[in-house]
C-alpha positions as CSV (number, residue, x, y, z in Angstrom):
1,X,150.8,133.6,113.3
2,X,148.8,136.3,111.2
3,X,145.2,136.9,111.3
4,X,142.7,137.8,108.3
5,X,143.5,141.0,106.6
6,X,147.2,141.4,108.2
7,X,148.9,143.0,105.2
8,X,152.3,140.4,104.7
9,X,154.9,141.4,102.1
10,X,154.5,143.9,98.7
11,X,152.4,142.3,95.9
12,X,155.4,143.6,93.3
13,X,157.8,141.8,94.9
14,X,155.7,138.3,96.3
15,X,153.2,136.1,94.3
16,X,150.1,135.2,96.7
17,X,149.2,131.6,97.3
18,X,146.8,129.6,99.5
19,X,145.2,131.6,101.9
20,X,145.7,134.8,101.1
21,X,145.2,137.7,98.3
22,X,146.1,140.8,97.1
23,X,144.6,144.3,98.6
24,X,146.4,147.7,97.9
25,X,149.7,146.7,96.2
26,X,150.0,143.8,99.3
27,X,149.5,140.1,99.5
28,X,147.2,139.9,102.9
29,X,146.5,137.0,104.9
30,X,142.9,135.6,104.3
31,X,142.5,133.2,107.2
32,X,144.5,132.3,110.1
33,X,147.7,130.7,110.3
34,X,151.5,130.3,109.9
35,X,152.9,133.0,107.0
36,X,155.1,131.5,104.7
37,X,157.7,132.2,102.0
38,X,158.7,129.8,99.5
39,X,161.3,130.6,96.7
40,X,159.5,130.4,93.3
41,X,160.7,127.0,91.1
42,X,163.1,126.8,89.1
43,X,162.2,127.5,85.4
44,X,158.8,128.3,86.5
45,X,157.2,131.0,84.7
46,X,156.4,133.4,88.1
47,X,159.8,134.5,89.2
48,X,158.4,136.1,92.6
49,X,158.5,134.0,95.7
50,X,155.3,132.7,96.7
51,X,153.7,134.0,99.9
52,X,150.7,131.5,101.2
53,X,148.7,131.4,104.8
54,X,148.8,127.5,106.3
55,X,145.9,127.0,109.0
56,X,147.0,125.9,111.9
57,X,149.4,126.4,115.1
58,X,149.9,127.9,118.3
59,X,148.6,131.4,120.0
60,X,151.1,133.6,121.1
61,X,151.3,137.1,123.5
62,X,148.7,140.0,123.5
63,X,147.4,141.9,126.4
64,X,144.6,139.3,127.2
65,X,145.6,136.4,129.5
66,X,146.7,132.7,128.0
67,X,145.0,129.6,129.2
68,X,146.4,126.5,127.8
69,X,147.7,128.5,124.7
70,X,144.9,130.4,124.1
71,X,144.6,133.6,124.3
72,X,142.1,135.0,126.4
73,X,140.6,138.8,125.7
74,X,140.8,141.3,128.5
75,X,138.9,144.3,128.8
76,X,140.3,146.6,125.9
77,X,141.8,144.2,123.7
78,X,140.6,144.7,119.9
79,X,139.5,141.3,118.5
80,X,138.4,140.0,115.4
81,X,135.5,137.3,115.1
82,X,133.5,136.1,112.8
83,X,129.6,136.7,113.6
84,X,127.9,133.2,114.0
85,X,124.3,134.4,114.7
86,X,122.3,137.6,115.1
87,X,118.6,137.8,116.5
88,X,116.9,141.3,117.6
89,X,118.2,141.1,121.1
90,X,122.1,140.0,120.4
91,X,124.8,138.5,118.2
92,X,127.3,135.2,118.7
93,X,130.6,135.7,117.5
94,X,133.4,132.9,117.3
95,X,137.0,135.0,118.4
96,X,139.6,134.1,116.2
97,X,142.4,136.5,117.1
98,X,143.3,139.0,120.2
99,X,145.3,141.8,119.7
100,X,146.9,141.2,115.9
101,X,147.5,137.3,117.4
102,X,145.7,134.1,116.4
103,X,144.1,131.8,119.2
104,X,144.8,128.6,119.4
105,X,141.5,127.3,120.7
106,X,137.6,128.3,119.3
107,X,135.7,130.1,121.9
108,X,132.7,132.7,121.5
109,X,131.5,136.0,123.2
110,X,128.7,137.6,122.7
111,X,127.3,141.3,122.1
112,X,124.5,142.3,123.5
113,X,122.2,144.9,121.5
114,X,122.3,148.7,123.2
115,X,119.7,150.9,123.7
């Protein structure tokens, strides 16, 4: 499973596909899912195997704890989440990975404001 901007293989050596793009000489992963390589066709005009992101699958390890395949973050874990809401006071995020590794199931925390 890879997770939004995990770097996958060298852009001079892979073609990107669906679900991902190319950043800094490397096809990276633009949503979450199951990396995969496919040889390039035969007598196709792009020679480089294509790299692509398919949505979808399983959660895996990571510090946090798992609950019916889901990871769970602990105190410490680095996350990334897309923000679903912000108002003056705090801001809804829905987690998509823990810890470099996708989740399995959609759940939201929330941040409040400091100070």
């Amino acid at each position: 499973m890879v997770c939004p901007g995990e770097r996958l293989r060298f852009a001079e050596e892979f073609a990107a596909g669906a679900g991902t793009y190319v950043r800094d000489m490397h096809v990276v992963a633009a949503v979450v899912g199951e990396a995969r390589v496919t040889a390039a066709a035969e007598g196709a005009a792009e020679r480089r195997p294509l790299v692509e992101v398919v949505r979808g699958g399983g959660g895996g390890g990571g510090g946090g704890g798992q609950v019916g395949g889901s990871l769970i973050p602990a105190v410490g874990d680095v996350v990334f989440a897309r923000i679903t809401r912000i108002n003056p006071r705090l801001c809804n995020a829905d987690i998509v990975c823990v810890n470099g590794k996708a989740v399995e199931d959609k759940f939201a925390g929330v941040r409040p404001r400091l100070g």
